[in-house]
KOLGU-919787 format. One record per atom (N, C-alpha, C): x negated, y, z negated. Coordinates in steps of 0.1 Angstrom, whole numbers, plus 5000, padded with zeros to 4 digits. Example, Ala and Ser with C-alpha at 12.3 -4.5 7.8 and 13.67 -1.06 7.14 Angstrom:
486849434922487749554922486849674922487249784929486349894929487150004921
***
This chain:
423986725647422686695653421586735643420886635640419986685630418786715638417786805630416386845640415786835628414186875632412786795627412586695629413186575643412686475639411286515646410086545648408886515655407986415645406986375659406486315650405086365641405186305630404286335619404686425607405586485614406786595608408386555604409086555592410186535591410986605583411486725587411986855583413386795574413686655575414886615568414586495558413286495558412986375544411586475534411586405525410686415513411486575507409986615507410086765495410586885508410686855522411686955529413186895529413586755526415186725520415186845507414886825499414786915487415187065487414287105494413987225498414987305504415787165515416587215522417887225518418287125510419487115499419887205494418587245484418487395473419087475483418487525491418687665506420387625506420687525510422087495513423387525503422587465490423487545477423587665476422187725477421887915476423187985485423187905501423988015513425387955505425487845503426987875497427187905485426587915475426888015464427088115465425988195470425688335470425488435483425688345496426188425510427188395516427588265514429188235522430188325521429988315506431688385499431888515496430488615507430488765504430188795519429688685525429188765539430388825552431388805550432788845555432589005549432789045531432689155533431189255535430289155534428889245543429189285556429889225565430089235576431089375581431889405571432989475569432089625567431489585554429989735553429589775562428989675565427889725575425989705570426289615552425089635547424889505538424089455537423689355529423189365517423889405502423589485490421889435488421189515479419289475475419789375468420389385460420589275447420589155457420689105472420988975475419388965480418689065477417189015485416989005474416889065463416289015451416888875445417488825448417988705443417388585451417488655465416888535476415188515474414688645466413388595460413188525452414088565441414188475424414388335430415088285440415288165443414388075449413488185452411988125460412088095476413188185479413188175498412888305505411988365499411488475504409988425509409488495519408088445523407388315512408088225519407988085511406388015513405488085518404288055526403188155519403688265509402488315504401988235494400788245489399888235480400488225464399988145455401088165446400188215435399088305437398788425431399688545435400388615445401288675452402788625448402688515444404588485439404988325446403988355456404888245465404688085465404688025474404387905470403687775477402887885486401787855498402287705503403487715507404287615515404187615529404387565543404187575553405087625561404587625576406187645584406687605580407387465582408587375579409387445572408487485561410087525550410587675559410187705557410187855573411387805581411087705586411887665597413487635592413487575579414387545572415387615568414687745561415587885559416087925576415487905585415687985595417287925604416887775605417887645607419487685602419287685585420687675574420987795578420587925579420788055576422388065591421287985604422288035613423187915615422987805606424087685610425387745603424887815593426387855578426587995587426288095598426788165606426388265592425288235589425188375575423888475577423688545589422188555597421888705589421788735576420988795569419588785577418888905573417688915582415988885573416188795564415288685558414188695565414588575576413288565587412688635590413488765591412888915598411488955591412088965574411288985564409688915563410488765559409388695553408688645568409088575575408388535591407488635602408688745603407788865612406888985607407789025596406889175595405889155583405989015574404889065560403888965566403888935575402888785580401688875584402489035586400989125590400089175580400889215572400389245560399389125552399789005553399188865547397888845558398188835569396988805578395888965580395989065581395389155586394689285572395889265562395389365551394489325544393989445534393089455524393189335512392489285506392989235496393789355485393489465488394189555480395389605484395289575498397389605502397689455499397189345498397789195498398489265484397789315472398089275455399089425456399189535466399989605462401389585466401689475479402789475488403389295483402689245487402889105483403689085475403289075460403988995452405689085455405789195453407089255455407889215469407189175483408089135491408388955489407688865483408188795478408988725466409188875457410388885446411388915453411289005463412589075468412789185462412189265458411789375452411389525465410089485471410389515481411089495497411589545506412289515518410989575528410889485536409889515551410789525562410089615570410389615581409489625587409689625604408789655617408989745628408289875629408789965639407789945649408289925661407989895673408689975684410089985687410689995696410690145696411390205704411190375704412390375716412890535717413590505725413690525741412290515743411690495757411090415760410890335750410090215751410390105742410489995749410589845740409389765740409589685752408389585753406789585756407189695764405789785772405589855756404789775749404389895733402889905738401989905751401289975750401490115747402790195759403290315759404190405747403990325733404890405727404090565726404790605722404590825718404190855706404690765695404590815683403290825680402890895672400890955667401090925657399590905653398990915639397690965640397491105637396291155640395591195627394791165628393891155614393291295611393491315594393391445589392491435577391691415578390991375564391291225558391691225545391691085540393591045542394191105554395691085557395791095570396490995575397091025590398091085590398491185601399891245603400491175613401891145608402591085621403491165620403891115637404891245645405791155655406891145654407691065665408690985659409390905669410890865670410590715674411490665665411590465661413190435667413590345677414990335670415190145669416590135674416889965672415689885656415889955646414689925633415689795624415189695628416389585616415689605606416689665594416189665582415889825577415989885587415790025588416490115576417290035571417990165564417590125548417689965542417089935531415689925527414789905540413289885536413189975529411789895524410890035513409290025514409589965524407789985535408389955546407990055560407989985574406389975579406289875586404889875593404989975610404590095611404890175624403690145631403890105647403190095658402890255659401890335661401290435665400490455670400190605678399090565684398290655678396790575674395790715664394890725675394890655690393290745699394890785707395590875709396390915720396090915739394590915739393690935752393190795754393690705748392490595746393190565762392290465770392590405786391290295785392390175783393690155785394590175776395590215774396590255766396890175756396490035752396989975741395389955732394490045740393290025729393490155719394490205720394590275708395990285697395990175696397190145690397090065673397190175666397290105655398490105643398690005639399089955628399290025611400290105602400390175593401490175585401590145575402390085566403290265560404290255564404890355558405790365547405790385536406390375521407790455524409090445517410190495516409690615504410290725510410590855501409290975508408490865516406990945518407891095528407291185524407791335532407091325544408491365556408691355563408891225574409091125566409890955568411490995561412091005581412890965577413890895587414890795573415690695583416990795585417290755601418490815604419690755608420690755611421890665612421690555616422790465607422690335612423890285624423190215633423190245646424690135643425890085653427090035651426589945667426289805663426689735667427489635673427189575685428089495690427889365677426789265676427189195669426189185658426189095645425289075634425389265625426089255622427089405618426689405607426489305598425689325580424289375585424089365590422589365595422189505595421489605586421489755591420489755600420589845611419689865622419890035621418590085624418590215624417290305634417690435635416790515639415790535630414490605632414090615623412790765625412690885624411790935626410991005617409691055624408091045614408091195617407791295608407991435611406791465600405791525610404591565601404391445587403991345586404391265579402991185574402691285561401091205556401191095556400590995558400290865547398790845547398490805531396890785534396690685542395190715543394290635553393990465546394590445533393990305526395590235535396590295542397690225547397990175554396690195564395990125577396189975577397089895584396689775584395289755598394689635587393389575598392689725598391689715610390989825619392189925628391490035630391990125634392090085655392690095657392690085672392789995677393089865667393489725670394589685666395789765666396689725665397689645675397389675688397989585699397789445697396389455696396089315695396589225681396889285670397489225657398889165664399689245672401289235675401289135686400189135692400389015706399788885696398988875684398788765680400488685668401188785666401888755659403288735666403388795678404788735687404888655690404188505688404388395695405088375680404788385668405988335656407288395653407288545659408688615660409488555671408488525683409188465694410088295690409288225680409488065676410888145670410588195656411788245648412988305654412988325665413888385670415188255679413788145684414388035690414987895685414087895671414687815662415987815657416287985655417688045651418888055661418388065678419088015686419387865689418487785685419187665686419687625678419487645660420887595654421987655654421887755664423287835662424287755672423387765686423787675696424787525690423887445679424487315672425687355669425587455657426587475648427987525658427787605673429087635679429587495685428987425689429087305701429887225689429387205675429687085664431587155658431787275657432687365656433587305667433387355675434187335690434687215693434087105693433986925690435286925684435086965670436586965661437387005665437087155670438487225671439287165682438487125695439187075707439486925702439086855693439786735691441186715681441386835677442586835667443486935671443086995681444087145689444687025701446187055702447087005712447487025722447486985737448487105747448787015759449887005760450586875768450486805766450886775748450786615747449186555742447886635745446786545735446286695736445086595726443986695724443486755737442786895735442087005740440586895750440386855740438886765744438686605752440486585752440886475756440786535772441086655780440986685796439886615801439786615814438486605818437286715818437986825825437086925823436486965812437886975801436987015791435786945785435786785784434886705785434186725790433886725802432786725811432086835806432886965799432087075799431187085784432286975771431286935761429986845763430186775772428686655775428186745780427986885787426986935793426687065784427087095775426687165764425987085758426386975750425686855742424186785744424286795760423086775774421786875771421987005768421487135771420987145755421887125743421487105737420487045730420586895733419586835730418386845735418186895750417186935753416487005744416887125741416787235732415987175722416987085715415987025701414686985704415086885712413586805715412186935722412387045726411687105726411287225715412187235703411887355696411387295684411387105682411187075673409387005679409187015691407687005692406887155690407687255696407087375696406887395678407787385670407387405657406187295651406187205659405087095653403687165657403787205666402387275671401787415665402687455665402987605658401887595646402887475636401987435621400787325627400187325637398887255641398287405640398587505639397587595648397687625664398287545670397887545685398587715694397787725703398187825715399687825720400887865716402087815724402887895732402388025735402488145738403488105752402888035758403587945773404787925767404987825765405787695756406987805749405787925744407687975733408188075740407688105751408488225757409088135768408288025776409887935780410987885771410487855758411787875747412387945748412388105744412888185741413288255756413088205767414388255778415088155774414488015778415787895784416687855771416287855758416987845744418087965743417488095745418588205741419588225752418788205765420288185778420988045774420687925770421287805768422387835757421987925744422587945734423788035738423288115750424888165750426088125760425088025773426087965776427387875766426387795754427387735747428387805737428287945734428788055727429888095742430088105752430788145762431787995761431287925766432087735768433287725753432387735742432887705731434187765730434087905731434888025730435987975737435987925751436687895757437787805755437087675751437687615744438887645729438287725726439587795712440587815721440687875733441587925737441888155733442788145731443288285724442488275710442988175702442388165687440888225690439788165698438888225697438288395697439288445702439188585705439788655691439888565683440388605670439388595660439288695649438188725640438588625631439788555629439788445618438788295620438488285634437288175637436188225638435088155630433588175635433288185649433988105658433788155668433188275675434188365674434288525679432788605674432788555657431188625656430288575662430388435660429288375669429088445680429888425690429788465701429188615703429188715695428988835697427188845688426788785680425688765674425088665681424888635691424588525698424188635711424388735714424388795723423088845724422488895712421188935714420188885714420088755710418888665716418288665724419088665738418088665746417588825749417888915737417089055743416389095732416489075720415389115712413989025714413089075708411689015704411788965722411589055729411289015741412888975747413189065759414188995772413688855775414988815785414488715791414088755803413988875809413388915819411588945814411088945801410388995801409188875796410388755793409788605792408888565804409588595812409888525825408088575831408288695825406788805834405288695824405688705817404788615805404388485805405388455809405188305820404288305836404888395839404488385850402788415854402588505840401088515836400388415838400988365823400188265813399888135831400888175840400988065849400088055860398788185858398088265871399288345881399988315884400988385897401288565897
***
């Protein structure tokens, strides 16, 4: 099933065919045939971020004073599409889509020329600390401080679930610099924390149920200068930076669950039409039939909506509605077809020799990162007056 068809947009013709080709060569040269033993680590070597720069799929949308190559979503969407159809979900998007889009939209021109060009060689690694371990979604209430000391903030407190946590070499930390402020997210700001800075530090990397190359970590801030030039944006407007930028973590998150959703359903298709048992194929039952036409059904829906929500997205437009009903009904849809599929293998599925099995277990957190689906649902129900 191919996606981008919307109209005006055609993520599978001109210079995004191109674009998309090259990306398709890159995952099979240089992540297909190693990401088994990434998986085994637990770590995705630097040398593959720096390569995925030199190849120009790193924040493919900066400025090409910065490295990049002031391209649009689309190509965004592209890396985001291949990465999870080839089941090779390096945390790319994470990088280039969620965490440096803050730094590009809200910094200095002097953090742009110190952070930039390096997160688009792959030189530097970003990350985003948000979560804490009393707090996720509700980041009005995180704990952690940054109380201002002269020309340095001191920060004090505990990050965990950090993707990217153990190789970055800048994280952006949610803190709070008015601790008293009421309402509680007017004092929330934004601070770029450098690897090696005293008293930053990353602590174990946490052992996952699925996406296992992927390091995720704790991470805590212990008397922990950083100057005051590391401020992203204004001081005490950091809530507002993170609610204008989740509607693209939220898109990135849904685009990645629906080609994953393709790639298990297109998997499965094969396997039940060339797997045997009484005599025919697996996909020859009725049930099981019936149960591919309604994956297939759920699917396509899927496209036809994640490929207008990306058309709007690169309009500019408000989709805040639109992507958090994405991002329940796409990431619950994505794992019903990760449950069905599985099924279909039979035993084989429950075996690490088919994509399947990872699928299924990296497929699991969709619907709970970058927002639950319970917490979609509240957001909606907003955006809905109710």
């Amino acid at each position: 099933m191919k996606g981008g068809a919307v109209v005006g947009i055609d993520l599978y013709g001109g210079d995004y065919k191109v674009f998309r080709d090259s990306f398709k060569k890159y995952i099979e040269a240089e992540l297909k045939p190693n990401y088994d033993q990434w998986e085994e680590e637990g770590l995705v070597p630097r040398e593959v971020w720096r390569r995925c720069g030199e190849n120009g799929f790193l924040c493919p949308w900066a400025e090409e004073e910065y490295g990049g190559a002031g391209a649009d979503f689309g190509y965004s969407a592209i890396i985001i599409e291949e990465l999870a159809r080839y089941g090779t979900n390096v945390m790319f998007p994470l990088h280039s889509e969620i965490v440096v889009p803050y730094i590009n939209s809200f910094g200095s021109p002097d953090q742009k020329k110190r952070w930039l060009p390096g997160c688009v060689s792959g030189e530097i690694i970003a990350a985003i600390a948000m979560t804490e371990p009393n707090t996720g979604s509700d980041l009005a209430a995180i704990k952690t401080t940054a109380i201002r000391d002269g020309d340095h903030y001191v920060l004090n407190g505990a990050k965990t679930f950090i993707s990217g946590g153990h190789n970055c070499d800048i994280v952006i930390a949610a803190c709070k610099t008015s601790p008293e402020a009421n309402p509680p997210y007017q004092g929330v700001s934004l601070i770029v924390v450098e690897a090696g800075t005293p008293g930053f530090i990353k602590g174990r990397r946490l052992k996952k149920m699925g996406l296992k190359s992927q390091d995720t970590t704790e991470m805590y801030f212990e008397d922990c200068r950083v100057p005051v030039e590391n401020l992203i944006g204004q001081e005490n407007v950091g809530f507002l930076y993170l609610m204008q930028k989740l509607q693209q973590e939220r898109l990135v998150c849904v685009i990645g669950a629906q080609a994953g959703a393709e790639k298990m359903l297109k998997e499965a298709v094969e396997y039940s039409g060339s797997r045997t048992i009484f005599g025919k194929p697996v996909s020859k039952f009725q049930h099981n039939s019936f149960k591919i036409v309604e994956m297939a059904t759920e699917i396509e829906l899927g496209r036809v909506f994640v490929d207008s929500l990306i058309q709007d997205h690169m309009l500019g437009k408000n989709i805040v509605k639109r992507v958090s009903m994405a991002k329940y009904w796409i990431t619950e849809m994505a794992n019903r077809v990760a449950y069905q599929s599985l099924q279909l293998y039979g035993g084989y599925g429950y075996m690490e020799e088919y994509p399947i099995s990872r699928d299924f277990r990296d497929m699991r957190v969709q619907n709970i990162y970058a927002g639950t689906t319970e917490v979609m649902k509240m957001i909606i129900a907003k955006e809905m007056g109710l």
